[in-house]
SETI-781791 format. One record per residue (C-alpha): x, y negated, z negated. Coordinates in pm, whole numbers, plus 50000, padded with zeros to 5 digits. Layout:
BEGIN
    px    py    pz
     X     Y     Z
...
END
This chain:
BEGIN
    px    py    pz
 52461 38335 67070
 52401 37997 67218
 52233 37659 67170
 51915 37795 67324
 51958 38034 67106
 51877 37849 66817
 51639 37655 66997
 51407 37948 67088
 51492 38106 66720
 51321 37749 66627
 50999 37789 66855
 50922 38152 66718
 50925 38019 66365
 50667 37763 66436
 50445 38011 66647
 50512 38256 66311
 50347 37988 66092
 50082 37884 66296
 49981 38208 66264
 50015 38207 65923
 49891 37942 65778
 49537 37965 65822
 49504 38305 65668
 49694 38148 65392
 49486 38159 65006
 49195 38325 65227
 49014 38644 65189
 49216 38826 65361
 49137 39279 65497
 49470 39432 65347
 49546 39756 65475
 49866 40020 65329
 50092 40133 65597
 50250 40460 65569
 50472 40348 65346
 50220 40228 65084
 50363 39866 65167
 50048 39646 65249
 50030 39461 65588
 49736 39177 65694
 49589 38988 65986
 49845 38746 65924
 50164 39002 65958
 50037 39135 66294
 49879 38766 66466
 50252 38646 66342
 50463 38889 66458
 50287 38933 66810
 50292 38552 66871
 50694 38533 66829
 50662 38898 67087
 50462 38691 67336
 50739 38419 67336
 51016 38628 67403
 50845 38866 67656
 50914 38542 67874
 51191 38371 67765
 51382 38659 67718
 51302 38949 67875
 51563 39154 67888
 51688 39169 67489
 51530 39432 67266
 51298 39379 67008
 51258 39521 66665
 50996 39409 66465
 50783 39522 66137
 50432 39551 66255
 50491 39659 66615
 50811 39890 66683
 51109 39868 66865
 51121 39776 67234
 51485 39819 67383
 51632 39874 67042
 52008 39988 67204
 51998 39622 67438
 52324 39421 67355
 52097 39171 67240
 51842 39259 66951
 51596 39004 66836
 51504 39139 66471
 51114 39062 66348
 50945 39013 66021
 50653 38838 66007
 50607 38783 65641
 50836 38924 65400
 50680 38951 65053
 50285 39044 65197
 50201 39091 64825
 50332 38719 64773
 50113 38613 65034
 49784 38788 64936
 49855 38663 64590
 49891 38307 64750
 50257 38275 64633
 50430 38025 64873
 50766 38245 64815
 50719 38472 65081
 50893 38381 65482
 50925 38490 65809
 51242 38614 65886
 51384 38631 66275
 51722 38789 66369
 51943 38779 66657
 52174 39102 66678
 52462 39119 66958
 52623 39428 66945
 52462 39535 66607
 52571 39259 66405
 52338 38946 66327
 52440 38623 66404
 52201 38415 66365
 51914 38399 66074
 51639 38246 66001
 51397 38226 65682
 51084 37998 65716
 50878 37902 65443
 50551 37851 65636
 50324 37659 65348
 50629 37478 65189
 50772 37363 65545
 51101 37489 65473
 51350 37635 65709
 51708 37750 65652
 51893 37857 65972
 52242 38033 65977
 52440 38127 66278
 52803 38245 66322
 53085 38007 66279
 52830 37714 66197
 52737 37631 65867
 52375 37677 65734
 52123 37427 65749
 51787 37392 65522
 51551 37127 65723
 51834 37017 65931
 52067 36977 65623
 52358 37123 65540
 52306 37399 65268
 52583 37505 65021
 52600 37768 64768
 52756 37722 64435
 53047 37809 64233
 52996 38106 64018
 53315 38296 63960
 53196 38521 63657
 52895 38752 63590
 52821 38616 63278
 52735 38259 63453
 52528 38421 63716
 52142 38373 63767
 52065 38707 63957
 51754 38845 64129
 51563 39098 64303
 51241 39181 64399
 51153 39421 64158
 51255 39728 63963
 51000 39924 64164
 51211 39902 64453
 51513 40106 64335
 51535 40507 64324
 51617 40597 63987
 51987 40590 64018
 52008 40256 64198
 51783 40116 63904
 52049 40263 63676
 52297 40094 63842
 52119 39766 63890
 52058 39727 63560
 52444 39798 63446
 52463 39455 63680
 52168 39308 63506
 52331 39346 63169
 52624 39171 63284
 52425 38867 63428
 52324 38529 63233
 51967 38535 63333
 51757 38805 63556
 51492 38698 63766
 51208 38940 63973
 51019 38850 64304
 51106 38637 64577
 51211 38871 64855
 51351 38653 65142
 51286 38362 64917
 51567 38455 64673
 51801 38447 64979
 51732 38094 65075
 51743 37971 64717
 52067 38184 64692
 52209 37978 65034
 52117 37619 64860
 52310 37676 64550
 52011 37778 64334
 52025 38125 64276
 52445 38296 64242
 52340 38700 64310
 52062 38914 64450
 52115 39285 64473
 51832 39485 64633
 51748 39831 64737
 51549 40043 65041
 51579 39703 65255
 51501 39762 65617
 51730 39608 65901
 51416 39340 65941
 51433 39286 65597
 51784 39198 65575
 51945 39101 65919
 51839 38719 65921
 51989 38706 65548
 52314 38745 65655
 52412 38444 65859
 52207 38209 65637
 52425 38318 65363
 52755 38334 65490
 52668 38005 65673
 52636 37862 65334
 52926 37995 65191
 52843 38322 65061
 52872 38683 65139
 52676 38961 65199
 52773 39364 65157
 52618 39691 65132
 52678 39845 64786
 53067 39985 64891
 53107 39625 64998
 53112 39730 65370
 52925 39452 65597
 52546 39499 65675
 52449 39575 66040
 52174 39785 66222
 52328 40128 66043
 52326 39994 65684
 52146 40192 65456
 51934 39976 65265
 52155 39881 64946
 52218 39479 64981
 52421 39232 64794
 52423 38859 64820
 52687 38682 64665
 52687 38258 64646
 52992 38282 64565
 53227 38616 64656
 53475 38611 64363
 53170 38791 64199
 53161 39101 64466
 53453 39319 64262
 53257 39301 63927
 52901 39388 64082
 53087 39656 64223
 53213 39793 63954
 52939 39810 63768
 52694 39939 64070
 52946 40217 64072
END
């Protein structure tokens, strides 16, 4: 992961939200993919902008994203695609949904990004460099206990019934619990605003750009054995501000 790296990470998120934006609060044709998840105009004229770009400025990486498949998905280099994560935030015209872009090498992310398209807001994370929202340095806070913690997910629709079980064992521990946000929660999480989110059936392009904005910050991120996320996790995520947290959540996610 390089300079140019970042640089081109940068011009995909801008071609992302030009995309976007003008389908933003419109009337927008939704359609449900296979997995009743909804997808729009806006997810596919996104994601294939950002697949124009690096058809020529990088060729030979793979490419995995949401809308449109995996091209070279066993390449050293991975470049990991979602459009818009939280579609049903963006029909409803929430501005907490984001486009999320991922660089793997050798299955592990190193470098993340999460735009915010309408609110102009951009936190970027790569290894060994701390995390920046809008070109400043973003910090998560201190939050050594449960019972302090402000956590979130997406929903409780989004757990099988034993992982809502379990999530809510962590729930009951937690100061305050907060639903929606997808990618949103992440970046809020990363600035200090938000201590724990703990999700479940996340796909890699759901989850690899989290993971250097987050640790970039300060944080951690872990599947739900506390193992570290990469392109064979299975879905179960936890984002910690602040890791002296990641034994209790354990515990109680069993």
């Amino acid at each position: 992961m390089t300079d140019d790296d970042i640089d081109l990470a940068n011009v995909l998120a801008d071609a992302a939200g030009d995309a976007i934006r003008p389908f933003f609060r419109t009337r927008l044709d939704v359609e449900d993919k296979a997995d009743a998840s909804p997808v729009t105009q806006a997810d596919r004229a996104a994601e294939a902008a950002m697949r124009a770009i690096l058809a020529v400025k990088r060729p030979g990486d793979g490419v995995i994203g949401e809308e449109y498949g995996a091209d070279r998905p066993d390449a050293a280099r991975v470049w990991v695609l979602d459009p818009i994560d939280g579609t049903r935030s963006f029909i409803a015209g929430r501005p907490i949904f984001g486009t999320l872009i991922a660089l793997l090498e050798e299955a592990r992310p190193v470098l993340g990004v999460i735009d915010q398209p309408i609110g102009a807001e951009r936190w970027i994370g790569a290894h060994g460099r701390p995390t920046t929202l809008n070109d400043v340095p973003a910090k998560v806070r201190a939050c050594p206990t449960l019972d302090r913690a402000l956590l979130a997910t997406t929903g409780p629709s989004y757990f099988d019934a034993a992982g809502l079980v379990a999530f809510e064992r962590v729930s009951a521990g937690a100061r305050e619990t907060m639903y929606a946000g997808d990618c949103y929660n992440y970046g809020l999480l990363a600035s200090g605003h938000i201590d724990l989110v703990v999700e479940a059936g996340l796909k890699l392009h759901d989850f690899a750009a989290l993971v250097p904005v987050v640790e970039g910050a300060g944080g951690g991120m872990c599947d739900w054995t506390g193992a570290p996320l990469g392109q064979a996790s299975d879905g179960r995520v936890i984002a910690l501000g602040d890791v002296r947290l990641l034994d209790e959540v354990l515990a109680r996610l069993g």
